[in-house]
Steps between C-alpha positions, in 0.01 A plus 500: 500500500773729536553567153141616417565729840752674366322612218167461628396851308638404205319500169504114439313492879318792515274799319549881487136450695703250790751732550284816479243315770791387764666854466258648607361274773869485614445912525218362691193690304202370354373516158279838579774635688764464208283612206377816753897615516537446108127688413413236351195264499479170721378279169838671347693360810377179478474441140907624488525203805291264262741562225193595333656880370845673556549841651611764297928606564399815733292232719762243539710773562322561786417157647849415518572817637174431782625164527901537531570248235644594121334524206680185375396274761143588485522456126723146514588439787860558503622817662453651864193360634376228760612194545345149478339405789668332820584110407356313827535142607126453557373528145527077370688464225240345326327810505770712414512294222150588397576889521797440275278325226185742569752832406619305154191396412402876485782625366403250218192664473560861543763423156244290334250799591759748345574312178128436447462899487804536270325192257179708566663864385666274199184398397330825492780651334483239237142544452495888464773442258338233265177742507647780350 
């Protein structure tokens, strides 16, 4: 387990939305509280958190600023930010097993997810193109 630890953050284990969601509980604000210091809506807050949208350069500015971690890290993972959480004895191996398998199994998908939209934008393109 120690090597997912160490780069527990990373991109291969984690989303802009994971790291975005344990900076800021780290800060130790909610989801109302965060998106109240950034002027920004709560749906906005969680749909960045949900990896559903992306916040503009001035926000991230900010939230790394609000949340003492760099740009970088919020945006990959590598950088200054937090680290992994504290490996403990009482967690069965078994299971840790599990949480290894659970975080490549959606990095799978969150790349399968991208490269569908790229097919997707392809497509369109092609279409547009054949129709003129």
């Amino acid at each position: 387990m120690s090597e997912m630890n160490s780069n527990f953050y990373g991109p291969e284990f984690a989303t802009f939305g994971d790291r975005l969601a344990a900076a800021r509980e780290a800060a130790g604000m909610d989801q109302a509280q965060m998106a109240k210091r950034l002027g920004v809506k709560q749906s906005t807050m969680r749909a960045w958190e949900d990896d559903m949208a992306e916040p503009r350069a001035n926000r991230l500015s900010m939230l790394a600023g609000i949340l003492n971690v760099s740009m970088m890290w919020l945006i990959n993972g590598e950088g200054e930010g937090l680290d992994g959480p504290v490996e403990t004895d009482t967690m069965p191996e078994d299971m840790q097993d599990l949480l290894v398998e659970l975080r490549a199994v959606k990095s799978e998908m969150t790349k399968s997810a991208e490269r569908l939209g790229r097919l997707e934008k392809k497509l369109r393109r092609s279409l547009l193109e054949s129709a003129a």
